[in-house]
N, C-alpha and C positions, 0 to 999 in steps of 0.2 A: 504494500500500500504506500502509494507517497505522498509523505508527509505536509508536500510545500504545494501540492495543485490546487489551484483557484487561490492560494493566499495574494494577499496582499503585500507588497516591498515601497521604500522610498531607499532609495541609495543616492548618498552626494558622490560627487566627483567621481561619476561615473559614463564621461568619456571617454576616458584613456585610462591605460595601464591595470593596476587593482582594481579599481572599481570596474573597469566593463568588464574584464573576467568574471566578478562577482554577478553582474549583473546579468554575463551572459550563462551564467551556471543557475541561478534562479529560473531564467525564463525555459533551459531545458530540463529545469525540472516544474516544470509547468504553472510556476508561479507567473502574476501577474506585475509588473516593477515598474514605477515613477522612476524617472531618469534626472535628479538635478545635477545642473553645470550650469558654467558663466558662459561657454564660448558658443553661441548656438549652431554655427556652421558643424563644427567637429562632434555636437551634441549629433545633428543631424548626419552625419556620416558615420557614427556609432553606433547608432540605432538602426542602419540598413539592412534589412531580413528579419529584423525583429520587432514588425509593424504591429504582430496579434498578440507581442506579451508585452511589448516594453514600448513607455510614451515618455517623450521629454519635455523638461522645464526649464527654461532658461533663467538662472538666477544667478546672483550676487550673495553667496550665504553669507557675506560680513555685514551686510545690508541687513536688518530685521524684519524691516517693511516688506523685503525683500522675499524674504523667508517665509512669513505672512500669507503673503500672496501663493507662494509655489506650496504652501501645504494647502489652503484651501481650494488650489488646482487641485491637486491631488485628492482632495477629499471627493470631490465633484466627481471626482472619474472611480472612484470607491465607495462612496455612498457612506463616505464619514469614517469608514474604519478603516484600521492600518494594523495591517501583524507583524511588522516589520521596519526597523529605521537601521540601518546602515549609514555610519556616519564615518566615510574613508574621505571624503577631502581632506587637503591640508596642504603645506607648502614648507620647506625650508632650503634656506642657502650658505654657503659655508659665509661665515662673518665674524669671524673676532670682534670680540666685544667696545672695543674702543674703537673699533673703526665702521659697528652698526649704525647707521643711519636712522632717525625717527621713524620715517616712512617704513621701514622693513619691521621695524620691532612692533607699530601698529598693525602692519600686514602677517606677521607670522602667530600675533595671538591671537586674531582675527580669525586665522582660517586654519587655527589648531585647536584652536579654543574654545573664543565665543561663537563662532560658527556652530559648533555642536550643538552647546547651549540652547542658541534660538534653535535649531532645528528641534533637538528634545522635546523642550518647550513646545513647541507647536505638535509634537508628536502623541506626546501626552495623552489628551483627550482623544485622540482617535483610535490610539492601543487601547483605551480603557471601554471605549464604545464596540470595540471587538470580544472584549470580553478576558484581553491579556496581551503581552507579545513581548517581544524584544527590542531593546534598544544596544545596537553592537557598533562599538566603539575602539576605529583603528588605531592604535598607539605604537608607538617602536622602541627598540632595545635601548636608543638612545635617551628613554625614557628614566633608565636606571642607571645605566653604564654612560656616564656623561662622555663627550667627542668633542674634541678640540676644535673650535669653530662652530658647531650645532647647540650652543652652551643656549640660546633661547630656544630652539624648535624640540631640544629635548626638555625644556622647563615648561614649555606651552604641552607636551603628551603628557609630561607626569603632572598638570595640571586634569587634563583631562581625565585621568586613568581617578585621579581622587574625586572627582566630580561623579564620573561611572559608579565607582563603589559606594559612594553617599546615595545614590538614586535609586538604589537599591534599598535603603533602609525606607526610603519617603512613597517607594509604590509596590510594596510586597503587599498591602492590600487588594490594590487592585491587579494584581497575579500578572504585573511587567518585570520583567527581566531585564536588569542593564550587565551588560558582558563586556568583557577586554578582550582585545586579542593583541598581544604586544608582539610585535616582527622583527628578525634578523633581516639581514642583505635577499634584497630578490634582483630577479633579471628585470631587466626589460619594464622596469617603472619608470622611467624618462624624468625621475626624481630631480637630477642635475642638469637638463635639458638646458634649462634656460638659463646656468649659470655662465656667469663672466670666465672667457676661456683661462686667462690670468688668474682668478679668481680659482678653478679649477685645478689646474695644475698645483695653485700654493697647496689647496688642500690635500689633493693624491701625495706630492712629497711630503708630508706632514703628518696622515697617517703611514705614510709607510715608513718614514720612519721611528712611528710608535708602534709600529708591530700592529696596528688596529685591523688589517686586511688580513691577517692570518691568526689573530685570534677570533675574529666574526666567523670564518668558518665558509664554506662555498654558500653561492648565492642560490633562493631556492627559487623555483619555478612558480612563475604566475597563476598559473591552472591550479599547481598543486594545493596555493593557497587557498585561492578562488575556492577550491571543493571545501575544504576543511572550515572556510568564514561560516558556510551554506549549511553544512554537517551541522555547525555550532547552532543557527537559527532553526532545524529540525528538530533540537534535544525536545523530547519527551514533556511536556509541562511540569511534571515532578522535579526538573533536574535540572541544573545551571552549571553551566562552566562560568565562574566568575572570571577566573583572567586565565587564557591560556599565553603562555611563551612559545612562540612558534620559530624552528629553527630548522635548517638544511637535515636532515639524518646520514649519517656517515656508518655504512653496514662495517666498515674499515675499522671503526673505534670499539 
């Protein structure tokens, strides 16, 4: 029997990378998924073949108004309930601290942080209208293991990850689950895309030479996670994964 057909999903940053894998592993398992992203062109090219599960929202999640709007989209096209919030946007860039910029330090707790926030917030009531669900919340190793240069965007997850676990005490009545999934190194997330090439490079000499690339471990596969986020929002209603640590497996060790 599966578990996820006809539910309900709202996944952010689910254009590229982590989140379409997510998104596109919900819709074959025949769940039904709200699509938010800022970029609406690439929204629309993400969603290609997957006109009968998955509909997109063009937003701005540091925007509230913002958020606002794309959940009471969302509800319209669900009829109020939600069994699902996947909250994988977010952003960060290598920056030493003295040389961040206002603009980035506003833009990374923005879209690591309070982004979730409102999104929850708006979530809320419509998982409660369902009758229960999940709120799953992407956080990273850098969240614990701090990284030379990542000193805010892992201060903005372990923001989040304390947020996840508190929400958890304030809706165990109404039978919501907020879950962690904190991540190692994956492929193919286009996480440093748009870094400064300069910028890039300091960083790669910098962990490499703190050893940081080989004690993270290989990078794991986008799918691989993709399944495992999906597994998570299946559990059983009895049962919660509060925080999994997700990492490459090494048959070798």
């Amino acid at each position: 029997m599966n578990a996820l057909q006809g539910r309900r999903a709202i996944v952010t940053g689910g254009s590229r990378g982590l989140g379409l894998a997510v998104v596109r592993e919900l819709a074959a398992r025949g769940a039904q998924v709200v699509v938010l992203a800022r970029d609406p062109g690439r929204l629309r090219d993400a969603l290609a073949g997957l006109a009968e599960q998955a509909f997109g929202v063009t937003a701005d999640l540091r925007e509230p108004a913002q958020v606002r709007r794309a959940f009471a989209e969302a509800g319209e096209r669900f009829g109020g309930r939600l069994d699902f919030l996947v909250n994988n946007a977010g952003a960060g860039s290598y920056q030493p601290v003295e040389r961040i910029s206002d603009e980035e330090i506003a833009h990374q707790l923005a879209s690591n942080f309070t982004s979730a926030v409102y999104c929850a917030r708006s979530a809320i009531p419509m998982l409660r209208a369902a009758g229960g669900g999940v709120i799953l919340n992407v956080s990273t190793e850098a969240a614990q293991q701090p990284v030379s240069g990542l000193a805010l965007y892992g201060a903005s997850k372990a923001a989040l990850e304390s947020f996840s676990l508190a929400l958890n005490q304030e809706l165990r009545a109404d039978r919501i689950k907020s879950s962690i999934v904190r991540l190692g190194r994956m492929k193919d997330t286009g996480f440093s895309k748009g870094w400064d090439p300069v910028m890039r490079a300091e960083a790669v000499a910098r962990w490499q030479a703190e050893g940081r690339f080989a004690a993270a471990g290989e990078p794991m596969e986008l799918d691989t996670v993709a399944r495992t986020i999906v597994d998570l929002l299946a559990v059983a209603p009895g049962a919660q994964a509060r925080l999994l640590d997700l990492r490459e497996f090494d048959a070798g060790m």
